[in-house]
C-alpha positions as CSV (number, residue, x, y, z in Angstrom):
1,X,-27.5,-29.2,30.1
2,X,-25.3,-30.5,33.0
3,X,-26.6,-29.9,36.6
4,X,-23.4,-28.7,37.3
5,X,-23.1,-25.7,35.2
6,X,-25.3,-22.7,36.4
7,X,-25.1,-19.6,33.6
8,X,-26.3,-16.3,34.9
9,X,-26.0,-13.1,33.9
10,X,-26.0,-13.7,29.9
11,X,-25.2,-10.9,27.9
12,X,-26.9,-10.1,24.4
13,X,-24.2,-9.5,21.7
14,X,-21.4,-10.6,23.9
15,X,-18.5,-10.6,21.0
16,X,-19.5,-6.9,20.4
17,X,-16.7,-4.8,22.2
18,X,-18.4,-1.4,21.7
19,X,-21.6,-2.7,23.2
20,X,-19.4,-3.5,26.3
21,X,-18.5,-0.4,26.6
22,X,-22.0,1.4,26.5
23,X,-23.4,-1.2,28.8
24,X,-20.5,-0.3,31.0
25,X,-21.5,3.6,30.6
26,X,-25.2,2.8,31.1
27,X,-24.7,0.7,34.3
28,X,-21.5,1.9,36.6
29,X,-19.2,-0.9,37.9
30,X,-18.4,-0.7,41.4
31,X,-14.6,-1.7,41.5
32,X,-13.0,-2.8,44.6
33,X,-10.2,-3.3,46.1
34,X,-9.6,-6.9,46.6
35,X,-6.1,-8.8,48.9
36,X,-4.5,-11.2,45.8
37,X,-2.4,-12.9,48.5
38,X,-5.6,-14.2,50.0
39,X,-5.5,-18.0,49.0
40,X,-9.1,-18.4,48.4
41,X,-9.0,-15.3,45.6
42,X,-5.8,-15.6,44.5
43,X,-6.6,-17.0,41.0
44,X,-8.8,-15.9,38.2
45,X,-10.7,-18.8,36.8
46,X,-11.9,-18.2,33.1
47,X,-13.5,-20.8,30.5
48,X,-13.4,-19.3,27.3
49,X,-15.1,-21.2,24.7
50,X,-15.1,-24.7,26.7
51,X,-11.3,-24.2,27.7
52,X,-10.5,-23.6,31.3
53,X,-7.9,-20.9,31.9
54,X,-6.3,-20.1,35.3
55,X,-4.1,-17.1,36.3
56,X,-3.0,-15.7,39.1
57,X,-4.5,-11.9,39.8
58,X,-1.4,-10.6,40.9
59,X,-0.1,-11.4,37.2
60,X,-3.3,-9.7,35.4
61,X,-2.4,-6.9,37.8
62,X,0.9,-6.4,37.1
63,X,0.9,-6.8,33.8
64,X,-2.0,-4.2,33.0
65,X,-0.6,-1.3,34.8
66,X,0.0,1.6,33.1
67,X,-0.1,-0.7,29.5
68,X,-3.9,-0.1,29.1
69,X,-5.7,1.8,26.2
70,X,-7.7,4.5,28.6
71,X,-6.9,3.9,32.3
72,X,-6.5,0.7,34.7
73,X,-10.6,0.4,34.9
74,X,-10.6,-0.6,30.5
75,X,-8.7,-3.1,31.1
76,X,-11.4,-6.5,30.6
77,X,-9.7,-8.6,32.7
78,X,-8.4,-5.8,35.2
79,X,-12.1,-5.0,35.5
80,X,-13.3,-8.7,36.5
81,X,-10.3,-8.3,39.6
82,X,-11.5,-5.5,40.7
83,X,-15.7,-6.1,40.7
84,X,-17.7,-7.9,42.8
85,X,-19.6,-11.3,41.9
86,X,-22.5,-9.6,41.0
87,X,-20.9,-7.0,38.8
88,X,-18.6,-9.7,37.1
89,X,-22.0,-11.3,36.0
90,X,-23.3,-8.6,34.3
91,X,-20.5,-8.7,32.0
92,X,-19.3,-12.7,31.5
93,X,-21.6,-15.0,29.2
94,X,-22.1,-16.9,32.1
95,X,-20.7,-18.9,35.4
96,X,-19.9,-22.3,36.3
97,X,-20.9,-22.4,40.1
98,X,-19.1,-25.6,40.7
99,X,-16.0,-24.6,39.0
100,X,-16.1,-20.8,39.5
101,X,-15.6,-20.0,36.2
102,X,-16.7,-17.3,34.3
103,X,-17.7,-17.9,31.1
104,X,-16.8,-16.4,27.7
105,X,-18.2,-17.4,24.3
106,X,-15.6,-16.9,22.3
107,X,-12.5,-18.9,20.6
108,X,-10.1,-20.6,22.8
109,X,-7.3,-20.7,20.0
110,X,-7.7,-16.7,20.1
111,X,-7.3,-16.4,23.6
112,X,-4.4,-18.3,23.9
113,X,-3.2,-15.0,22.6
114,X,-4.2,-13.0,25.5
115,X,-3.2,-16.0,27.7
116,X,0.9,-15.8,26.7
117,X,0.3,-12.0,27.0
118,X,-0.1,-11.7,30.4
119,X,2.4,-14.2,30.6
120,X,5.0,-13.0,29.1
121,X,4.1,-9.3,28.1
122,X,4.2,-9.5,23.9
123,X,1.6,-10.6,21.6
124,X,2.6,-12.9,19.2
125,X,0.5,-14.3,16.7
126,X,0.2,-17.7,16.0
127,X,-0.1,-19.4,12.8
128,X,-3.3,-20.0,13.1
129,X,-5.3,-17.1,14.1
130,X,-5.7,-14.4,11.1
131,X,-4.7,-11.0,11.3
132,X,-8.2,-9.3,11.7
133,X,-9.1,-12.1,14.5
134,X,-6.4,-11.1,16.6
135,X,-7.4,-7.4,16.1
136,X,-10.9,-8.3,16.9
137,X,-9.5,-10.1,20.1
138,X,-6.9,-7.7,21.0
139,X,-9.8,-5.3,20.8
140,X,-12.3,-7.5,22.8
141,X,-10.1,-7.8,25.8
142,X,-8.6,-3.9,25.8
143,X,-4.8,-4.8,25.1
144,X,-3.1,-2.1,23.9
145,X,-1.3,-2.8,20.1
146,X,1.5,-1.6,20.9
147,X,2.3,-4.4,22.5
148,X,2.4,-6.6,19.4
149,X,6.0,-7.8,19.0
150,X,7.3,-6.4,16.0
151,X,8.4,-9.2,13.9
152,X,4.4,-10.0,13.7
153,X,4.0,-6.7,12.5
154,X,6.1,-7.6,9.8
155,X,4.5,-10.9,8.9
156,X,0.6,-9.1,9.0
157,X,1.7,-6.9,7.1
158,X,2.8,-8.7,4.2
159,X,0.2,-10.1,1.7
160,X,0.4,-12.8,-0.7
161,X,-1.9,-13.7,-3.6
162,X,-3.1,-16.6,-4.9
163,X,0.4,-17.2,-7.2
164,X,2.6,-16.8,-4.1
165,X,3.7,-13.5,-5.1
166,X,4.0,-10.3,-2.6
167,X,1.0,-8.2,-2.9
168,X,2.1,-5.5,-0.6
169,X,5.9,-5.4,0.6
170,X,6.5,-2.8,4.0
171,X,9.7,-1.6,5.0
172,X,10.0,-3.0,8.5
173,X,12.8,-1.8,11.8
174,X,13.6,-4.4,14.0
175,X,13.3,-3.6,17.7
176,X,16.9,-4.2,18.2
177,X,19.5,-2.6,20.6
178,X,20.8,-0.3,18.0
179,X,17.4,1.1,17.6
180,X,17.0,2.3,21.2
181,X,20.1,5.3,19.8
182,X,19.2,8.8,18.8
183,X,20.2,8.1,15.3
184,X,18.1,5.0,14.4
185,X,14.9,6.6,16.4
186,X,15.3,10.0,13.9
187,X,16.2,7.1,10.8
188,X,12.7,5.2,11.4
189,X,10.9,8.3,11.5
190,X,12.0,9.7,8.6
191,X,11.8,6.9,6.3
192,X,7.6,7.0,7.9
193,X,8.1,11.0,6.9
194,X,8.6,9.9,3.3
195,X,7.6,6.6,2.7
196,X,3.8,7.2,4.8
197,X,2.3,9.7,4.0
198,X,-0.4,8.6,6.7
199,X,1.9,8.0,9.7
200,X,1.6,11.6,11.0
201,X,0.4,15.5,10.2
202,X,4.1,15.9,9.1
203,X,4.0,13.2,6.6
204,X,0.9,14.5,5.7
205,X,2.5,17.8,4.9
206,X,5.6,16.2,3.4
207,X,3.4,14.3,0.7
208,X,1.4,17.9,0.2
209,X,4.7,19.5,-1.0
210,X,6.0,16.7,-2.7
211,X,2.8,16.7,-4.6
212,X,3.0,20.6,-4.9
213,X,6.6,20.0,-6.6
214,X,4.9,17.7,-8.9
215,X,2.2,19.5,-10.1
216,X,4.2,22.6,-10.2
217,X,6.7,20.9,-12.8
218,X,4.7,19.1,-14.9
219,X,2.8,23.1,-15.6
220,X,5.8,24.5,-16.2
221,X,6.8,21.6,-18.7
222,X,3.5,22.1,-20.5
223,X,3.3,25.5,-20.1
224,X,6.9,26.2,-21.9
225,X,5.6,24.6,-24.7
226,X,2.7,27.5,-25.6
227,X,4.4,30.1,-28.0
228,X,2.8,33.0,-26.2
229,X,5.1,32.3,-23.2
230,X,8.6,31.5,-25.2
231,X,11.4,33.7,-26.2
232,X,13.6,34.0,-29.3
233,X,17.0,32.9,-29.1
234,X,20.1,32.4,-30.6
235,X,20.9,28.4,-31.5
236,X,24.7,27.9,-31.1
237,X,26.3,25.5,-33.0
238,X,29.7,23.8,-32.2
239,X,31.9,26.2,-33.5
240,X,30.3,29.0,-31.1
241,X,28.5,30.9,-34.1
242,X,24.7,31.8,-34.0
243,X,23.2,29.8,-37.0
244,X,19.3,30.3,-36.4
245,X,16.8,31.4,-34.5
246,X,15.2,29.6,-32.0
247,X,12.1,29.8,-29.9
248,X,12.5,28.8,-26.6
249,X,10.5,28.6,-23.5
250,X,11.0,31.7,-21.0
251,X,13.4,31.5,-18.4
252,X,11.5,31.6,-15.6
253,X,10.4,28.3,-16.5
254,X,14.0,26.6,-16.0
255,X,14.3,28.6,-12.8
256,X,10.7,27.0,-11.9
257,X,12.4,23.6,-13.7
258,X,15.4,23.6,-11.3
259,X,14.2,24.7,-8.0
260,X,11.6,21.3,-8.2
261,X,14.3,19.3,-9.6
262,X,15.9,19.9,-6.2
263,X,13.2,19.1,-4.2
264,X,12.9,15.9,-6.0
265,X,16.8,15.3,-5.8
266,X,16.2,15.7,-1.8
267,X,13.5,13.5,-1.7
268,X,15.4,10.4,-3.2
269,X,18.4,11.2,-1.8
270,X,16.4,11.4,1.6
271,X,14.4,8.1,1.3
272,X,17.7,6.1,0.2
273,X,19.7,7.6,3.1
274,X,17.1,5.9,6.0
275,X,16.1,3.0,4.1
276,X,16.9,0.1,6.2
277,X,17.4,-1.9,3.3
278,X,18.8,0.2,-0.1
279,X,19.1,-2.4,-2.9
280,X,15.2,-3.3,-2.2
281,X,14.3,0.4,-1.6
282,X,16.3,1.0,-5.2
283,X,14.7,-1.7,-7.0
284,X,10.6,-0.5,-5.7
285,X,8.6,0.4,-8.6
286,X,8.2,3.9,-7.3
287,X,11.5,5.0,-6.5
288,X,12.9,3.7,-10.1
289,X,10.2,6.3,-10.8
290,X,11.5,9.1,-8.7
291,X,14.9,8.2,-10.7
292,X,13.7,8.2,-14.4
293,X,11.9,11.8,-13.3
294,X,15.4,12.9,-11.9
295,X,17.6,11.3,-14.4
296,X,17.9,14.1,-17.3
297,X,18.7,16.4,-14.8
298,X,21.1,14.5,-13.7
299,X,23.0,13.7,-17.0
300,X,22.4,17.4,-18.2
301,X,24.0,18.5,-15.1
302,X,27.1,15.8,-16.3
303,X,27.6,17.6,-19.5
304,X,28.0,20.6,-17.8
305,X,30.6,19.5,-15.5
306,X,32.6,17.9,-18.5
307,X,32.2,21.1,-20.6
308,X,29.5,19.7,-22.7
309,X,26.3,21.9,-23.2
310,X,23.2,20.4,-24.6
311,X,23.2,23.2,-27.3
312,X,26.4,22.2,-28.7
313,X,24.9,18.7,-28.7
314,X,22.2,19.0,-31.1
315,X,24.3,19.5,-33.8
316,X,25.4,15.8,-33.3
317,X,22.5,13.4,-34.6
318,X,22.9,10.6,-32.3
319,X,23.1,13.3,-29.2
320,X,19.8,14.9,-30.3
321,X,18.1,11.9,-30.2
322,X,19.4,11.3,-26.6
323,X,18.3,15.4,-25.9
324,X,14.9,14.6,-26.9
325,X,15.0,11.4,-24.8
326,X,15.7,13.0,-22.0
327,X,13.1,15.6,-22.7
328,X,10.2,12.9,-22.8
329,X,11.6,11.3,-19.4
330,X,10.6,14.4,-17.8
331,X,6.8,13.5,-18.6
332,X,7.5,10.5,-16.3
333,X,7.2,13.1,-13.2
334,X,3.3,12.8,-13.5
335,X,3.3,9.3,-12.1
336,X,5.0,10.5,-9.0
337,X,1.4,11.5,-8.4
338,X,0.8,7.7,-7.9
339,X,2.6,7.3,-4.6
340,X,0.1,9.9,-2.8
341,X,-3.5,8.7,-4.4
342,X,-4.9,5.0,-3.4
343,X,-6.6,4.9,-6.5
344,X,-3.6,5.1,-9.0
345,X,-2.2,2.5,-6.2
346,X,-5.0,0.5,-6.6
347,X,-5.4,0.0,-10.2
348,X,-1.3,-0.3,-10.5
349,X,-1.7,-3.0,-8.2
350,X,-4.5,-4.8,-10.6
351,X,-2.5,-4.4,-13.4
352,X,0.3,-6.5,-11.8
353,X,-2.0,-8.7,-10.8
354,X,-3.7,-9.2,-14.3
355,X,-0.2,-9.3,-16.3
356,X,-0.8,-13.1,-16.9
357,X,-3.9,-12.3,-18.5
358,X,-3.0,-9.0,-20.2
359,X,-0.3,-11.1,-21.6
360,X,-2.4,-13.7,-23.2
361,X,-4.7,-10.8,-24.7
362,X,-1.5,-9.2,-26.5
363,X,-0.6,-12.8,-27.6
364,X,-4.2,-13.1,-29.0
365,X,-4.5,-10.0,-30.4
366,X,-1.3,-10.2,-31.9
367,X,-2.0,-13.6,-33.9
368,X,-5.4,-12.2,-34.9
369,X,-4.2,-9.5,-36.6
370,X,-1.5,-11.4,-38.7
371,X,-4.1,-13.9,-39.4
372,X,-6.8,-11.5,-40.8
373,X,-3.6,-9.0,-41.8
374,X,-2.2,-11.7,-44.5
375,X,-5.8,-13.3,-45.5
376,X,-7.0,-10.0,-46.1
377,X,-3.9,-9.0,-48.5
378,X,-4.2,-12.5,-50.2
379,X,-8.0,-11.6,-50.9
380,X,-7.4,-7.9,-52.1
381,X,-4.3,-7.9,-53.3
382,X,-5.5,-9.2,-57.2
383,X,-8.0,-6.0,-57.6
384,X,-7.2,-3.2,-59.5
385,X,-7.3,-0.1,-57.4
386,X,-6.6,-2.0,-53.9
387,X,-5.1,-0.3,-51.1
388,X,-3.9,-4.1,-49.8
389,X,-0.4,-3.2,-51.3
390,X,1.4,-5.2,-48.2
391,X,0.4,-7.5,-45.4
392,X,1.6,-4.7,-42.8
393,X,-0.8,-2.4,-44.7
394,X,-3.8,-4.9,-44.0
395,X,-2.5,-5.4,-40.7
396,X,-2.7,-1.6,-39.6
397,X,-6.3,-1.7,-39.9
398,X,-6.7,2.0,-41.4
399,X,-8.0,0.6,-45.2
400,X,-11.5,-1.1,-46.2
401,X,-11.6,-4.1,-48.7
402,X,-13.3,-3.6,-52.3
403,X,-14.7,-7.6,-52.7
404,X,-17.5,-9.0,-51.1
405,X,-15.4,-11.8,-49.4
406,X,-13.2,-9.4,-48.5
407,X,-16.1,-7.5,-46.2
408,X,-17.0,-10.5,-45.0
409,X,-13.4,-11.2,-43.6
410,X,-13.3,-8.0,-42.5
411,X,-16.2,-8.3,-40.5
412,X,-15.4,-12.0,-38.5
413,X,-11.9,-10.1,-37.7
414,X,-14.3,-7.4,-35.9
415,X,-16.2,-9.7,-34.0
416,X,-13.1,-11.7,-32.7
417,X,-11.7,-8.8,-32.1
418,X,-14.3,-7.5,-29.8
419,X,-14.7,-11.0,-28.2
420,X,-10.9,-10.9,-27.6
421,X,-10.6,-7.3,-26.3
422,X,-14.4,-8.2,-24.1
423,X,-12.9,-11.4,-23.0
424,X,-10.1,-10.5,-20.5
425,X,-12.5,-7.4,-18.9
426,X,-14.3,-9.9,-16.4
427,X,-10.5,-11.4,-14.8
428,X,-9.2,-7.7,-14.4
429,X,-12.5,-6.8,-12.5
430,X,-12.2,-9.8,-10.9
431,X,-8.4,-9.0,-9.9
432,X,-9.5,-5.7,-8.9
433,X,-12.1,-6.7,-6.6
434,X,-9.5,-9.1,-5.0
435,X,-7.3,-6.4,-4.7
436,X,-9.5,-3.4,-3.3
437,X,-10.4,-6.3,-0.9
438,X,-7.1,-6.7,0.1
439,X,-6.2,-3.4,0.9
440,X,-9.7,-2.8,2.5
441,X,-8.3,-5.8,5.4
442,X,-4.7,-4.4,5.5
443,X,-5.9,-1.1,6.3
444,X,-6.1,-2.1,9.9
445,X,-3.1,-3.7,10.1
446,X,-1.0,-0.9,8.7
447,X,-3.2,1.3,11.1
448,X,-1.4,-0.3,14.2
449,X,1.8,-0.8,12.3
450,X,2.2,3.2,11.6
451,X,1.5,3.4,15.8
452,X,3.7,0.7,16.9
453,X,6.7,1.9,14.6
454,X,6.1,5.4,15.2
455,X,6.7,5.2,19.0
């Protein structure tokens, strides 16, 4: 060790901010009031990591007041300023008596961070450090997050996988002059109010109604469908004569039908109206979503403004079959649950991630059955009371072959097919564990995200 360098004062678990803070509880800090223009103690000398850093107190000062988490005193740096020697060493990792340095052992490259901070006033983040090390450090040194400029909120919170392509893909204000107006203000938190449900109480209670809506009209839907609860009525045909007798479900159910139709109208009309961008707020998976579960109210509702009722339309064949389109898409509303549970999130997000390999298993299984579908026909098709009529018979799967070379067909088809249907299981675990992974490291960045945009 060089002569010159005297450490005192070590701490155990230095890089651990919470057992700062309980040493600090355990053993009060004297702070002091100390003259910066005073020449000798005019500058803060730190070596962090092997890297000397100098600053001027009246800058650490300045810069801290009123930005700190809890008061002036959290502040790390504000707190070596305003302590004694003695009480500085019980909190460095050591000190350089020739140098009069205090000593941190931690990265320099991080610090950096802190350095331009107090320079300047923003954290940026630079390419090098990761997202959860400037947490960590941001954390380690008490700087509020707020102070993080906001295109680096942007670029943290954007993921990308191993293909290049965006895992997770936030709607993101810029901290321009326009947003400094009423108007934008209101727009930013709104689109939070419906786009977060974790952002604040009220989003919280946004999402709970939304999902109330949901749940409310996917009961309804199946609960029209139970004869107990329909009604008898007159079918009308284009002509305006009664021709049968219909059972219907009651009408409280399309009062129920269109009061959550509404809500849901609101909703996307509400999210496209303070989207900063539309087109990419359109084209999100759960927003075409919201659409398909609003779209046969919305076409119904154009028949009725042309004159058109759905009635009269079932008589036409090719407008039945758009009816009872219509009618499915409103089974769609159930994944609207997806937007307020993780866990749907989650294994949506693995999917998209596994559609490589979910493809190559439909290619697979696809040439497996055509291959055992036609060998199998070829083989059966001869015998007297065969059910192998066709290849797309064999190919369904539902029959069993007579000869003994057939059975033993049949059975190599099963075990390649439960090779082929095993085979793929391991990558989608394996692209779910990347996945849950990913979020589980985001979560802290969207944390500080939702409070930086919210203020």
């Amino acid at each position: 060790m060089d002569s010159r360098e005297h450490f005192c004062g070590a701490r155990e678990n230095s890089i651990n901010c919470d057992n700062e803070i309980e040493m600090k509880e355990a053993t009060p800090i004297m702070l002091t009031k100390i003259d910066y223009t005073n020449s000798n103690d005019a500058y803060l000398r730190l070596n962090v990591g092997g890297r000397s850093f100098i600053i001027r107190k009246n800058t650490v000062a300045n810069r801290d007041a009123g930005k700190c988490l809890l008061s002036l005193d959290s502040c790390l740096l504000n707190i070596l300023l305003r302590t004694t020697h003695e009480e500085r060493l019980k909190i460095v990792d050591g000190y350089f008596e020739e140098t009069n340095e205090y000593f941190f052992e931690r990265s320099p490259n991080h610090f950096t961070v802190i350095y331009q901070y107090y320079l300047n006033g923003i954290v940026h983040q630079n390419a090098d450090v990761c997202p959860e090390d400037l947490l960590d450090e941001l954390k380690f040194w008490q700087i509020p997050l707020d102070n993080i400029a906001e295109n680096c909120i942007c670029t943290m919170d954007t993921t990308e996988n191993e293909e290049g392509e965006t895992i997770e893909d936030s709607e993101c204000y810029t901290n321009d002059n326009n947003d400094k107006t009423f108007y934008q203000k209101l727009k930013r938190k709104l689109w939070r109010l419906t786009e977060d449900p974790n952002s604040s109480k009220y989003a919280q209670a946004f999402a709970a109604i939304s999902v109330l809506f949901v749940l409310i009209s996917i009961s309804g839907l199946v609960l029209g469908s139970i004869p107990e609860l329909q009604v008898p009525s007159q079918r009308k045909n284009a002509t305006g004569y009664a021709t049968e007798a219909i059972m219907e479900p009651h009408p409280m159910f399309s009062t129920i039908e269109y009061v959550c139709i509404l809500w849901f109208v609101f909703e996307y009309l509400l999210k496209l109206s303070v989207s900063y961008d539309r087109k990419k707020t359109f084209l999100k998976l759960l927003n075409i979503i919201d659409l398909l579960a609003i779209l046969p109210f919305v076409i119904e509702f154009a028949f009725i403004l042309v004159g058109v009722s759905t009635a009269e339309m079932q008589d036409w064949k090719g407008a039945f079959l758009v009816i009872r389109i219509l009618r499915v898409l409103r089974v769609i509303r159930v994944l609207k649950l997806g937007r307020y549970s993780s866990g749907l999130q989650l294994f949506g997000k693995t999917l998209k991630a596994s559609f490589r390999q979910l493809g190559m298993m439909a290619m697979v299984v696809f040439t497996g059955v055509i291959f055992f579908g036609t060998l199998m026909y070829f083989i059966e098709k001869d015998e007297p009371s065969t059910q192998f009529v066709t290849i797309p018979a064999g190919c369904y799967g539902d029959i069993t072959p007579l000869t003994v070379s057939g059975k033993l067909v049949a059975t190599v088809a099963i075990a390649c097919g439960v090779l082929v249907l095993a085979l793929p299981i391991t990558i989608i675990v394996d692209n779910f564990m990347k996945v849950a992974e990913t979020e589980r490291t985001q979560e802290p960045i969207r944390t500080y995200g939702r409070a930086r945009v919210a203020k």
